[in-house]
C-alpha positions in Angstrom: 0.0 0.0 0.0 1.4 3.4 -0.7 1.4 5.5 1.7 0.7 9.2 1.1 2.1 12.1 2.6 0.7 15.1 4.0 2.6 17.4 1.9 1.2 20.5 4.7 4.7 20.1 7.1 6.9 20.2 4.3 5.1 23.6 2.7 5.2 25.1 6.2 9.4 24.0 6.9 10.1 25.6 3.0 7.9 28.8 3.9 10.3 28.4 7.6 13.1 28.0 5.8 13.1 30.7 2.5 11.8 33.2 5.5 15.1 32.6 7.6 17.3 32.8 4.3 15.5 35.9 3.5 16.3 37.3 7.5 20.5 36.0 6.6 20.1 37.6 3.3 19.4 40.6 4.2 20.3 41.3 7.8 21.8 45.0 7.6 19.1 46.6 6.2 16.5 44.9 8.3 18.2 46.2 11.3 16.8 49.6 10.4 13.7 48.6 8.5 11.5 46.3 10.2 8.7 46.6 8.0 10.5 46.0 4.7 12.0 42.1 6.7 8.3 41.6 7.7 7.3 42.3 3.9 9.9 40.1 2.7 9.5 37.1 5.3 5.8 36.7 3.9 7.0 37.0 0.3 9.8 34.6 0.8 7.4 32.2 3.1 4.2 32.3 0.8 6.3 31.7 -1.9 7.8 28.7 -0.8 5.1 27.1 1.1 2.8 27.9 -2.4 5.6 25.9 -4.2 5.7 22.6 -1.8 1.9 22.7 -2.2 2.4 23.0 -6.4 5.2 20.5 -6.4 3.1 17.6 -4.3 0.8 17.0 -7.4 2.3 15.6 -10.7 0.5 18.4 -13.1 1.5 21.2 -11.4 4.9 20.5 -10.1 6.9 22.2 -12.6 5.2 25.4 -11.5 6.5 24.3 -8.1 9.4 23.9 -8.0 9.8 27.1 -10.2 8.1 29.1 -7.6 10.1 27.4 -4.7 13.4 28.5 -6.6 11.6 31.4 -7.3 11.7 32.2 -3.6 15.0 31.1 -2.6 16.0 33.3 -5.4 14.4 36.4 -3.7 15.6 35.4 -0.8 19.6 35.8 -1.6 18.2 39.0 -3.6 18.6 40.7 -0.3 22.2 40.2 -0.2 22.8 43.2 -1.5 22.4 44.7 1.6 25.3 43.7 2.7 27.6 45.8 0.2 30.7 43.9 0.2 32.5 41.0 -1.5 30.1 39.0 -3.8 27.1 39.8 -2.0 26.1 42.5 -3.9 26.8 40.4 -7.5 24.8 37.2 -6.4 21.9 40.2 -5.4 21.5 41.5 -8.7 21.6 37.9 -10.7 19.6 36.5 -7.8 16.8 39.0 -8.3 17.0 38.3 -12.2 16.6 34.8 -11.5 13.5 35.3 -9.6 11.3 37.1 -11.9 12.3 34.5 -14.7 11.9 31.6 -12.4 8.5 33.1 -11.3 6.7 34.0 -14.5 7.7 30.6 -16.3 6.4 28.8 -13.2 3.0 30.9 -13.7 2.8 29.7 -17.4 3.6 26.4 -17.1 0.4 26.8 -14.0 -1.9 24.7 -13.7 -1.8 21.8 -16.4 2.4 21.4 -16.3 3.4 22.7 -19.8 3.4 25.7 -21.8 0.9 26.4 -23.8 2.0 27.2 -27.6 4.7 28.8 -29.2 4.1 32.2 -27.7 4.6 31.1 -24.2 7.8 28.8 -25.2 9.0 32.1 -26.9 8.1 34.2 -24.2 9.9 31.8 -21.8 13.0 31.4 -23.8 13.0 35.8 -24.2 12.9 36.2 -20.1 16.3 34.1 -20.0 17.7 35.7 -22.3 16.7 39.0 -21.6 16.6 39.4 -18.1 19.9 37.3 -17.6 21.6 38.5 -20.2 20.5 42.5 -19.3 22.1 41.4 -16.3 25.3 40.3 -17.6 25.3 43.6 -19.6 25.0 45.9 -17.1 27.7 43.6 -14.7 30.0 44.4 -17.5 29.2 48.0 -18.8 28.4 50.0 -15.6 30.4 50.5 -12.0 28.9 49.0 -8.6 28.6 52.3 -8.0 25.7 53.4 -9.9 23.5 50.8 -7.6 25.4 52.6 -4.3 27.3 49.6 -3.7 31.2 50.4 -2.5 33.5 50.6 -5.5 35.4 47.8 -3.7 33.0 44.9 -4.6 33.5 42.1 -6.6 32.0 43.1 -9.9 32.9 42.5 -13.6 33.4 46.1 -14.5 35.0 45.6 -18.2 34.0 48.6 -20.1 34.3 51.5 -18.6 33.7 54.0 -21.3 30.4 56.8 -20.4 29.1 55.8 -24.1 28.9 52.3 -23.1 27.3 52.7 -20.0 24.3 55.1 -21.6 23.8 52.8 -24.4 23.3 49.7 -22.0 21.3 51.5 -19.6 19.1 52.2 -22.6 19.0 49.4 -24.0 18.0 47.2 -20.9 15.4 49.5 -19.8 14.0 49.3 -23.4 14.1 45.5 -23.3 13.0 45.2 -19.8 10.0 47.5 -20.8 9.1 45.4 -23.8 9.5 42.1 -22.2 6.9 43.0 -20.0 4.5 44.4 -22.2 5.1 41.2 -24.5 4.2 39.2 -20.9 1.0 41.0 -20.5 0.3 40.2 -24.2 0.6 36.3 -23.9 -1.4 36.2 -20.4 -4.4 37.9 -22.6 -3.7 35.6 -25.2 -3.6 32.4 -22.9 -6.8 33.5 -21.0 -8.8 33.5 -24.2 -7.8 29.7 -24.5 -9.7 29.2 -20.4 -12.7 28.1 -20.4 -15.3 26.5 -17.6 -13.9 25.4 -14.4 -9.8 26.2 -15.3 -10.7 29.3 -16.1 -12.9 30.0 -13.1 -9.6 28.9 -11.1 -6.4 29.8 -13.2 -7.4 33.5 -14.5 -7.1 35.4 -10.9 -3.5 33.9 -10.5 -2.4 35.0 -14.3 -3.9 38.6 -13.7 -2.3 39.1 -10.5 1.2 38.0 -12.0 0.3 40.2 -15.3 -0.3 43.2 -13.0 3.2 42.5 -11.1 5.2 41.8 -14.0 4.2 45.1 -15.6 4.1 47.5 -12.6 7.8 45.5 -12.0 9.5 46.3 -15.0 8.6 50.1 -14.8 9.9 50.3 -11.2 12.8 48.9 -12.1 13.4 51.6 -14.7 14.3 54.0 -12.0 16.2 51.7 -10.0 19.6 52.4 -10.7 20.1 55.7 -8.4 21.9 54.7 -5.0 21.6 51.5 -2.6 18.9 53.1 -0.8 16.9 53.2 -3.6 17.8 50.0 -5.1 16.7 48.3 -1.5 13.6 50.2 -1.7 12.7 49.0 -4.9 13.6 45.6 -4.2 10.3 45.9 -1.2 7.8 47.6 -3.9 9.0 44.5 -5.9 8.6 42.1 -3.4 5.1 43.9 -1.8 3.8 43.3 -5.3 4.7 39.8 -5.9 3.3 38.9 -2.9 -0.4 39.1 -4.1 0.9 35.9 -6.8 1.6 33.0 -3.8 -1.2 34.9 -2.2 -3.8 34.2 -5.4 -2.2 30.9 -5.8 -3.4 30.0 -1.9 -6.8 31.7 -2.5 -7.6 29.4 -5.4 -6.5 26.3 -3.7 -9.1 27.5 -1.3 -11.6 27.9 -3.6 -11.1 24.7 -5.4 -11.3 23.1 -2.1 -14.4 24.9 -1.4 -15.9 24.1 -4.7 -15.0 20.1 -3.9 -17.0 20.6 -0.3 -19.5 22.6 -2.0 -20.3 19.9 -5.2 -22.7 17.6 -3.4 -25.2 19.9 -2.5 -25.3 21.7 -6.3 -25.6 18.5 -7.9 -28.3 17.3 -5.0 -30.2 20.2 -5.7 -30.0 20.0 -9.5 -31.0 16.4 -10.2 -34.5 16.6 -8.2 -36.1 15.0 -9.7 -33.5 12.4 -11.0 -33.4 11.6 -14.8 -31.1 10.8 -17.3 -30.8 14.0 -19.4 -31.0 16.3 -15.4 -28.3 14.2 -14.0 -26.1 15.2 -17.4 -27.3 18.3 -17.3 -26.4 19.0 -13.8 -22.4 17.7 -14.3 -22.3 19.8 -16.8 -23.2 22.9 -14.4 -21.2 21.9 -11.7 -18.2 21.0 -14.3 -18.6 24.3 -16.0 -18.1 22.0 -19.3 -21.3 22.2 -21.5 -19.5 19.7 -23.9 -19.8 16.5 -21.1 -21.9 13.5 -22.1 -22.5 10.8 -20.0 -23.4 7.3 -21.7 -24.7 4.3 -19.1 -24.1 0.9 -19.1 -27.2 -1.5 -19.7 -26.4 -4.7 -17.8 -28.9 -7.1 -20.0 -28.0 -5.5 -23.2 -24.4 -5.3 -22.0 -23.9 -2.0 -24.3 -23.3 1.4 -22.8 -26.6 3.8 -24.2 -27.1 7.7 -24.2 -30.1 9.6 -22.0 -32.1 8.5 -24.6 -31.6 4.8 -24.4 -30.0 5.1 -27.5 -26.9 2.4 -28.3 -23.4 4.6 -28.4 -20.3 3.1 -29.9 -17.2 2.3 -27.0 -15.4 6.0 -27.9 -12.3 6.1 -29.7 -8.8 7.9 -27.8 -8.7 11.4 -28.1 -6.4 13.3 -26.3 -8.9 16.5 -25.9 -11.0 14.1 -23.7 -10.9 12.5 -20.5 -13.4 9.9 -20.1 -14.1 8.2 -16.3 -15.4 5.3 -15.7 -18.0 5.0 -12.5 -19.0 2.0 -10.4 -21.5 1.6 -8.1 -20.5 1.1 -4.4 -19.9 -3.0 -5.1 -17.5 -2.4 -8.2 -20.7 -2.6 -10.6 -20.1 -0.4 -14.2 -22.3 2.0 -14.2 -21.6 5.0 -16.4 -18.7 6.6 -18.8 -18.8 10.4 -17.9 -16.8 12.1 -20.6 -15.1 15.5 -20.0 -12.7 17.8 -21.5 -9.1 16.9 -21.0 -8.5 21.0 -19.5 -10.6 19.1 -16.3 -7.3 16.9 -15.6 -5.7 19.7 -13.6 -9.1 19.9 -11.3 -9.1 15.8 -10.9 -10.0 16.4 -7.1 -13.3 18.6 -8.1 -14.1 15.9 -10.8 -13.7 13.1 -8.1 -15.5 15.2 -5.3 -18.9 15.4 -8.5 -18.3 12.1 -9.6 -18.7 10.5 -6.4 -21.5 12.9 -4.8 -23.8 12.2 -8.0 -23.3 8.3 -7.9 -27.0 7.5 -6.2 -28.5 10.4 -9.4 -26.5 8.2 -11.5 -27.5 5.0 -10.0 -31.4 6.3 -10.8 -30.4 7.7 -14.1 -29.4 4.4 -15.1 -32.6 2.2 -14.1 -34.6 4.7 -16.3 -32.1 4.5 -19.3 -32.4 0.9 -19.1 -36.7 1.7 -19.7 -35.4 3.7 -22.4 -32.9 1.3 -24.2 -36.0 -1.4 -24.4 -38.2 1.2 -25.7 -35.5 1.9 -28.3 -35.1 -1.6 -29.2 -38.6 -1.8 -30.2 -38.7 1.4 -31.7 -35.5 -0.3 -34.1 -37.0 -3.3 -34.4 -39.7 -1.4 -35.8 -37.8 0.3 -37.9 -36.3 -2.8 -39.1 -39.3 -4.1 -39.9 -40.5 -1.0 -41.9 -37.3 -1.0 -43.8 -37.7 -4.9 -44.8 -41.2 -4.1 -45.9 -40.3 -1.1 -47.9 -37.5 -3.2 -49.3 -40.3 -6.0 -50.3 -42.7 -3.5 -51.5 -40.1 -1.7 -53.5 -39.4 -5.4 -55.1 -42.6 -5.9 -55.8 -43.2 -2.5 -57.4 -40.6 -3.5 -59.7 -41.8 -6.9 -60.5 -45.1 -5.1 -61.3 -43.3 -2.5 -63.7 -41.0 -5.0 -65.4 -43.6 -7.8 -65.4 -47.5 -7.5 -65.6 -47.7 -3.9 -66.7 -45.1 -4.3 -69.4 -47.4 -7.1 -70.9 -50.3 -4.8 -70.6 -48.3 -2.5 -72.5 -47.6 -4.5 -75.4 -50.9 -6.4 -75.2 -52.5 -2.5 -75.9 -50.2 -1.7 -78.2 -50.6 -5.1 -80.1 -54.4 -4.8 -80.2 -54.1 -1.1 -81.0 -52.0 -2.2 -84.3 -54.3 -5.5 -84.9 -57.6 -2.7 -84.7 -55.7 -0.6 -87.4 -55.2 -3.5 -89.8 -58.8 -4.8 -89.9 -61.8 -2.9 -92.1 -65.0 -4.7 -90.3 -66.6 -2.0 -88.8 -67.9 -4.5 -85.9 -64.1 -6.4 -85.4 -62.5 -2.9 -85.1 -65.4 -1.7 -82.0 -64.6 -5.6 -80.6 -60.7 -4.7 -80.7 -61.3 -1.3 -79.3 -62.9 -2.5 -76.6 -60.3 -4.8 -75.9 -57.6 -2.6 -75.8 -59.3 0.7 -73.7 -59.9 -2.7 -71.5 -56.5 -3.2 -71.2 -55.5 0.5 -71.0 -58.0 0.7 -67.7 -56.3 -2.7 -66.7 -52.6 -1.0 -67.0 -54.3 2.5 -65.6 -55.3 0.2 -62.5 -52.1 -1.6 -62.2 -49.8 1.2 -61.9 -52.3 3.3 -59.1 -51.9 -0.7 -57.2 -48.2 -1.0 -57.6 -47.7 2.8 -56.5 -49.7 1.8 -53.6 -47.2 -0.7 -52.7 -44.2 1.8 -53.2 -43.6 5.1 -55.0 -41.2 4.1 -57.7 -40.9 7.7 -58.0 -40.2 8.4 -54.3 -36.9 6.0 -54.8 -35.9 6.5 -58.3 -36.6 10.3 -57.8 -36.9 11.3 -54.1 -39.1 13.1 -51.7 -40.0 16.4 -53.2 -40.6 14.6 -56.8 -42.8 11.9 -55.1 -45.0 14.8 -53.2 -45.6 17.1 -56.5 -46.5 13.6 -58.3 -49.0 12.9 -55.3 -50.4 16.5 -55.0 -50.7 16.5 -58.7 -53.0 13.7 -58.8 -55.0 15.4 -55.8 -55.3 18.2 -58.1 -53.6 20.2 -55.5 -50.9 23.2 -56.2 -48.4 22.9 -53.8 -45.5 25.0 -52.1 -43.0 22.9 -51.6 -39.7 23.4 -50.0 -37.9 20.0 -48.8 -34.0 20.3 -47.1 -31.2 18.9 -48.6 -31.6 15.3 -46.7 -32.1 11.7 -47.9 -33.0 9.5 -44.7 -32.9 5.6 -44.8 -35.8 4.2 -47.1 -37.9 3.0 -44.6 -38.0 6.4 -42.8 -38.6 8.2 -45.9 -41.2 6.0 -46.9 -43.0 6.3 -43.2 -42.5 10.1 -43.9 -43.9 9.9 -47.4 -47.2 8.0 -46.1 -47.7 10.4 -43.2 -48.0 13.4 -45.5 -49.8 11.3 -48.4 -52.6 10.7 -45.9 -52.2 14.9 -44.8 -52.5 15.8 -48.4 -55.3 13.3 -49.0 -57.3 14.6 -45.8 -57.3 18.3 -47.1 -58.3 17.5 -50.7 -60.9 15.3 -49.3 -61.7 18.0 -46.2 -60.0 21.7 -46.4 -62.0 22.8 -49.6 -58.7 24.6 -51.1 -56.9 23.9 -54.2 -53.4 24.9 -53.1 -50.8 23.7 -50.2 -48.0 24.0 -48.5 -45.3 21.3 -47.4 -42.4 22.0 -45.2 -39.9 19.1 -44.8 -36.9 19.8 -42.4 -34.4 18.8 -39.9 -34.9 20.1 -36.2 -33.2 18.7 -33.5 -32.5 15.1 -35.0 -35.7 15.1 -36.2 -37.1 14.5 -39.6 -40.4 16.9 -39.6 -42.8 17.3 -42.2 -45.4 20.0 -42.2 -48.9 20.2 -44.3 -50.4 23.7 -44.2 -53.6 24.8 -45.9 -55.9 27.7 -45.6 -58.8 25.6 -45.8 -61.7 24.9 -43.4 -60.7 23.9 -39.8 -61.5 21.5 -37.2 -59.5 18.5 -38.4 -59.4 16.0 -35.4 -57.5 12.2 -35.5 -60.6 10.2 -34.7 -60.3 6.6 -34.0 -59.4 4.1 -36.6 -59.8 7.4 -38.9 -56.5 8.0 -40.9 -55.2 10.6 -39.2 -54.9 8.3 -36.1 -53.7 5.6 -37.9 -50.8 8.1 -39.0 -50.9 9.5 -35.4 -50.2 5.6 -34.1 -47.4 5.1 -37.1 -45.1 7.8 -36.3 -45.2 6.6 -32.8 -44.2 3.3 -33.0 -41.3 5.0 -34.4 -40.7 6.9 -31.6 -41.8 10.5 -33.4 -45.4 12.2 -33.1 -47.7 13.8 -34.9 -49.3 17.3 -34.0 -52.5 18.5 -35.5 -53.2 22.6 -35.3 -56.7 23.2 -37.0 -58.7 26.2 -36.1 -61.9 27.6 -37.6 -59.9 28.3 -40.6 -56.3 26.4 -41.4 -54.8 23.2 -40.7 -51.3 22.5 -39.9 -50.4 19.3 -39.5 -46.9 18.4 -38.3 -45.1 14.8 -38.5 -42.0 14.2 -36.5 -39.7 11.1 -37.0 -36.2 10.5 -35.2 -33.6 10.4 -38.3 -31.5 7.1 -37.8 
């Protein structure tokens, strides 16, 4: 068994310990200014414990460890103070090491990497930039100009005035822009938050875009004496102290949220069903792409809120899917998250286990709804096998009886031509208007059993044929979708019988038909002007229709007022 330790003593002995280093570091000044050692203790100790904290968990400990050199860094920064051998050198490279240590821990907070090129440029700029500034300065300007003794040990190499003004220029420039380009990739990387990470990273990368900034223009003025440089060193310090400070806040927060999670989803899944208990993740988650699919036991598939069969989903590194038991190890649902919710796994846990028992419920009525979905494909099963057979026997029809009807007219149409008794010729006429009617009757029978038109041509085609034949104008707009055969037939019929009832009913001459997509829904609408009151009675068609479309798990909706009917099929697409 592994045992896990409390990472809360070792966060308190770093803070301990970067606070003492801090009180070594710089002991002469504090002497005199209490305040500015207080300051500095709590930056040095925030700092540090912040960083154990970070460190403990495996996303975050880059940003850690960062922040815990980050502190030691600041810590030796004060040994400036002490103006003599290489006190005052390490000072200066100690205090550049902190803001670079600092800010790359920040951007590699919360998830443990940087995010994109312009943070990896960003990060590889500071080094260069605030090191190498720092080298520049060593080498082009006196200890003097920071009111450190003369005698120090410092790399004073070029001592010309030119080549001091240019390098003060140039690293105040490049200080100044360096921060500015910060700011710009902390905008940048909050427009990539979103839901819970951004609820709990944004306050920590405003409060370090606000220091970095108001940083880089103190430092500007920082070269004018030891006094001052000390004194900038606390505004520096004062103001990095709000980033361990937001760091702590959050981890409060997210603990509060963890606390807090049971109650929100309690109060949000009353009463429990499959689509609220989804719903209500996705609230407390702040992730309105989460889905959660259920295991059926008897079926031993995993189904949507719907009942609906879902394919086992493929890897995909944007996603973090979690399997959920019940209390005896039983599967009981896939909840599936965006990957971003990694770096909040305790929040995720803390949801995941408080909405078991609306999971638990959830699942006994997606279980009802995976039987009703059987039937409802069995059904449509069935309907595509008998649109299949009709369609076959449509064609059998076409190729077979009703082509020998054909030629039978058209051979007793040429046989009446060749003969000159008046009473043969009436005889053969009869015949063959006989067989004409006979053909007439065949073709209404086998479009009865199928359309040919509605495969060989489509919906809208079908539907003008249809209305035509109703001696109906019609308005006809049809989307750009081509559902299974079955489905299309079972749409066709619906609004067959609809255009048949207001011929028969409406007393108009012209329609409208609407057919759609909404909402994974195949709808077709029949509009007419007409007279109103059009009801489904029973065993009338308009029930029958009613009864069709809900076998198939659709409905139908009838609007008729005094004047106007509207009546509206809905079928789920496959």
């Amino acid at each position: 068994m592994v045992k896990v330790v409390d990472p809360r003593p070792w966060a308190l002995g770093a803070g301990v310990g970067a606070a003492l280093a801090a009180v070594v570091s710089g002991w002469p000044h504090w002497q005199v200014h209490s305040l500015a050692a207080v300051i500095t203790v709590l930056e040095c100790g925030t700092t540090a414990a912040a960083g154990v904290l970070l460190a403990t968990a495996r996303r975050t400990r880059p940003s850690g460890v960062l922040l815990l050199v980050a502190a030691l860094c600041w810590a030796l920064t004060w040994l400036s103070a002490w103006n003599t051998g290489v006190g005052p050198l390490f000072g200066v490279f100690a205090q550049s090491f902190f803001f670079v240590a600092g800010s790359v821990g920040i951007l590699y907070y919360p998830d443990g990497r940087l995010h994109g090129r312009p943070e990896r440029w960003w990060a590889i700029a500071a080094v260069v930039v605030l090191i190498g500034s720092q080298v520049a300065l060593c080498l082009a300007t006196p200890p003097t100009i920071y009111g450190f003794d003369d005698d120090v040990v410092w790399p004073w190499v070029f001592r010309s005035h030119g080549a001091q003004a240019s390098t003060l220029i140039v690293v105040t420039t490049c200080t100044i822009v360096l921060a500015a380009a910060f700011a710009g990739v902390i905008w940048w990387r909050q427009r990539l938050l979103k839901g819970v990470e951004r609820a709990m990273t944004l306050p920590v990368l405003a409060a370090v875009a606000v220091v970095g900034l108001l940083s880089a223009f103190v430092q500007t003025g920082a070269i004018t004496g030891l006094d001052r440089q000390l004194d900038t060193y606390l505004v520096q310090g004062t103001l990095a102290l709000s980033v361990p400070l937001s760091l702590l806040a959050v981890g409060l927060r997210r603990r509060w949220a963890e606390v807090a999670v049971a109650d929100q989803l309690l109060q949000l899944t009353r009463p429990p069903s499959a689509d609220r208990v989804r719903d209500a993740f996705r609230v407390v988650l702040r992730d309105p792409t989460l889905d959660v699919s259920f295991w059926v036991p008897r079926q031993g598939q995993y189904v949507d809120h719907a009942g609906r069969v879902v394919d086992p989903p493929d890897d995909d590194p944007a996603r973090w899917r979690l399997p959920v038991e019940t209390e005896r190890g039983h599967r009981l649902a896939i909840v599936d998250v965006d990957a971003a919710l990694k770096t909040h796994e305790g929040l995720v846990t803390s949801a995941l286990l408080a909405g078991r028992r609306a999971l638990e419920n959830a699942q006994l009525q997606t279980e009802v709804q995976a039987r009703i979905e059987q039937v409802r494909a069995a059904q449509m099963r069935l309907l595509q096998a008998e649109a299949t057979e009709r369609q076959r026997m449509e064609r059998d029809l076409h190729d077979g009886a009703q082509q020998r009807l054909v030629a039978l007219a058209m051979r007793l149409a040429a046989v009446e031509a060749s003969i000159e008794d008046p009473e043969t010729r009436e005889q053969l006429r009869e015949a063959r208007e006989a067989a004409t009617q006979a053909l007439a009757e065949l073709r209404a029978f086998a479009r009865g059993i199928h359309p040919g038109q509605l495969t060989e041509e489509g919906l809208p085609a079908a539907l003008e044929s249809l209305a035509e034949r109703l001696d109906l104008a019609v308005d006809l707009q049809v989307t750009d979708v081509r559902p299974s055969p079955g489905l299309e037939r079972a749409l066709y019929l619906a609004l067959a019988e609809a255009l048949t009832n207001a011929a028969r009913h409406a007393g108009v001459d012209e329609v409208a038909v609407l057919v759609h997509v909404e909402d994974q829904m195949l709808v077709g609408e029949v509009c007419d002007a007409g007279r109103g009151g059009a009801k489904a009675k029973p065993n009338g068609g308009l029930a029958g229709m009613r009864d069709q479309a809900r076998a198939l798990g659709g409905d139908v909706e009838i609007v008729s007022a005094e004047k106007g009917t509207t009546i509206r099929v809905r079928l789920p697409l496959d």
